[in-house]
Backbone as JSON Lines, residues from 0, in Angstrom:
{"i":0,"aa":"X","n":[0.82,-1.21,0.0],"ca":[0.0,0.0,0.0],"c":[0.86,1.26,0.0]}
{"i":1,"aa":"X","n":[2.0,1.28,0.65],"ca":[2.7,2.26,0.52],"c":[3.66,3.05,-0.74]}
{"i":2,"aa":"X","n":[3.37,2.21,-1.9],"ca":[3.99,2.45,-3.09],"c":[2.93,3.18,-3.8]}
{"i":3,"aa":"X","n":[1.34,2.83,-3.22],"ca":[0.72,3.44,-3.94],"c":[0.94,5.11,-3.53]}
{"i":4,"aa":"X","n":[1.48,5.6,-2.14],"ca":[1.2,6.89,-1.62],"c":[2.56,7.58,-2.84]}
{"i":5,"aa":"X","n":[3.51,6.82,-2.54],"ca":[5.14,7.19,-3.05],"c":[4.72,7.32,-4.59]}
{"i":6,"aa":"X","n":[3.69,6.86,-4.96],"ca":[3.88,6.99,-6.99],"c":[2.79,8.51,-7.04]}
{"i":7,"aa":"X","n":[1.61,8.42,-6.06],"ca":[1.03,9.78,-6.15],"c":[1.7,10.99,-5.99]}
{"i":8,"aa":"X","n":[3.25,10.67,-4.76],"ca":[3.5,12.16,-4.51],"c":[4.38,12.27,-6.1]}
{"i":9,"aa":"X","n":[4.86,11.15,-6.35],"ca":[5.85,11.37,-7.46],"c":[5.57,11.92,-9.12]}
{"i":10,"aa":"X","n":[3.84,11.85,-9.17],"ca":[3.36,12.27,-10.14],"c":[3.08,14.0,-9.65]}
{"i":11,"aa":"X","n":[2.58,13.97,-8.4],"ca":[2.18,15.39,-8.27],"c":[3.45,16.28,-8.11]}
{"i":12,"aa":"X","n":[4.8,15.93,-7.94],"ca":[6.06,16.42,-8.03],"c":[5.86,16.86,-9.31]}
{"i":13,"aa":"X","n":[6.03,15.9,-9.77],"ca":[6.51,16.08,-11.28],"c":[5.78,17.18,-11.81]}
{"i":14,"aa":"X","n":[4.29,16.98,-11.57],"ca":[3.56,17.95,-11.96],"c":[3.81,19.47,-11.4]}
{"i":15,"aa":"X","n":[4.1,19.66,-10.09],"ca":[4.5,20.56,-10.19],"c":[5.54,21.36,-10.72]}
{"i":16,"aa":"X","n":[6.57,20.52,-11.01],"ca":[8.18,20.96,-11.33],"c":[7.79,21.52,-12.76]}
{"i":17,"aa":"X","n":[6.72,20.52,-13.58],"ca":[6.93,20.86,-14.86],"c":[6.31,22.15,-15.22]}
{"i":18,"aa":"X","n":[5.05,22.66,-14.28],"ca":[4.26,23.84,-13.81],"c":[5.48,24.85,-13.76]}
{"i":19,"aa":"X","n":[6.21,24.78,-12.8],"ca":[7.7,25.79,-12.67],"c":[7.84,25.88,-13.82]}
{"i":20,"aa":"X","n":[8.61,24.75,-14.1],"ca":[9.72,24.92,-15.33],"c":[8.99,25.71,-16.36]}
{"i":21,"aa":"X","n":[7.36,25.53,-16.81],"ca":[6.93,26.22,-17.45],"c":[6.99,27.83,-17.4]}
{"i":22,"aa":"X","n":[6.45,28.14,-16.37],"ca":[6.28,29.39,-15.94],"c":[7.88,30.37,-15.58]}
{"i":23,"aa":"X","n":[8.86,29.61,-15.25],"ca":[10.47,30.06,-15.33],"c":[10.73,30.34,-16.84]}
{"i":24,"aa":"X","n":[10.34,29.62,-17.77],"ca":[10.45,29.52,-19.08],"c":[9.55,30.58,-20.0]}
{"i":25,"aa":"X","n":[8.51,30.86,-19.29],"ca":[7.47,31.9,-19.88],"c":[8.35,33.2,-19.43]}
{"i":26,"aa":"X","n":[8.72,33.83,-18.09],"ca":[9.15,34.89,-17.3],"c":[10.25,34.98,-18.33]}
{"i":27,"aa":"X","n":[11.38,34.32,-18.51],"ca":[12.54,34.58,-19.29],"c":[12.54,34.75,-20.59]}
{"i":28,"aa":"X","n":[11.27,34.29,-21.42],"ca":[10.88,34.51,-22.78],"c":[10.41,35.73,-23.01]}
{"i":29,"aa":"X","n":[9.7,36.37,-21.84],"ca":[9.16,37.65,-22.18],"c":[10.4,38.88,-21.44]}
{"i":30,"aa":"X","n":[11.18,38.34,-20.62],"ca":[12.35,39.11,-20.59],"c":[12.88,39.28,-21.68]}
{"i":31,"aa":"X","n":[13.3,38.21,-22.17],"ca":[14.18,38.11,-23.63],"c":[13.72,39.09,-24.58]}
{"i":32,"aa":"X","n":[12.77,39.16,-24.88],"ca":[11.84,40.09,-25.6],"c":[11.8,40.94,-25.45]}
{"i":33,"aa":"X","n":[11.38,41.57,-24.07],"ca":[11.47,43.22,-23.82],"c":[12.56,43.97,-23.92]}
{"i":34,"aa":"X","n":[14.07,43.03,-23.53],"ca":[15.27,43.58,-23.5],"c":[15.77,43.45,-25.24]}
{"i":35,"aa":"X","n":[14.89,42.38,-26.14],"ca":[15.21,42.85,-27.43],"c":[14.69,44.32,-28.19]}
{"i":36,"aa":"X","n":[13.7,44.26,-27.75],"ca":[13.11,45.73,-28.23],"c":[13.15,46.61,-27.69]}
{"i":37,"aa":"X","n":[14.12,46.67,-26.63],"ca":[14.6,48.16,-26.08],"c":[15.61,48.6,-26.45]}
């Protein structure tokens, strides 16, 4: 039973990290951008 708790946190990790990584990736794209057109 306890593998089932360890695979939920490991999906909702993931899910979050990839949430970050998205949103780190959005912030620096629109940096990139503003500092091109200035």
């Amino acid at each position: 039973m306890m593998w089932v708790v360890v695979l939920k946190l490991s999906v909702l990790n993931s899910a979050v990290s990839m949430k970050f990584i998205r949103s780190t990736s959005n912030i620096l794209f629109l940096n990139l951008h503003n500092i091109s057109h200035k």
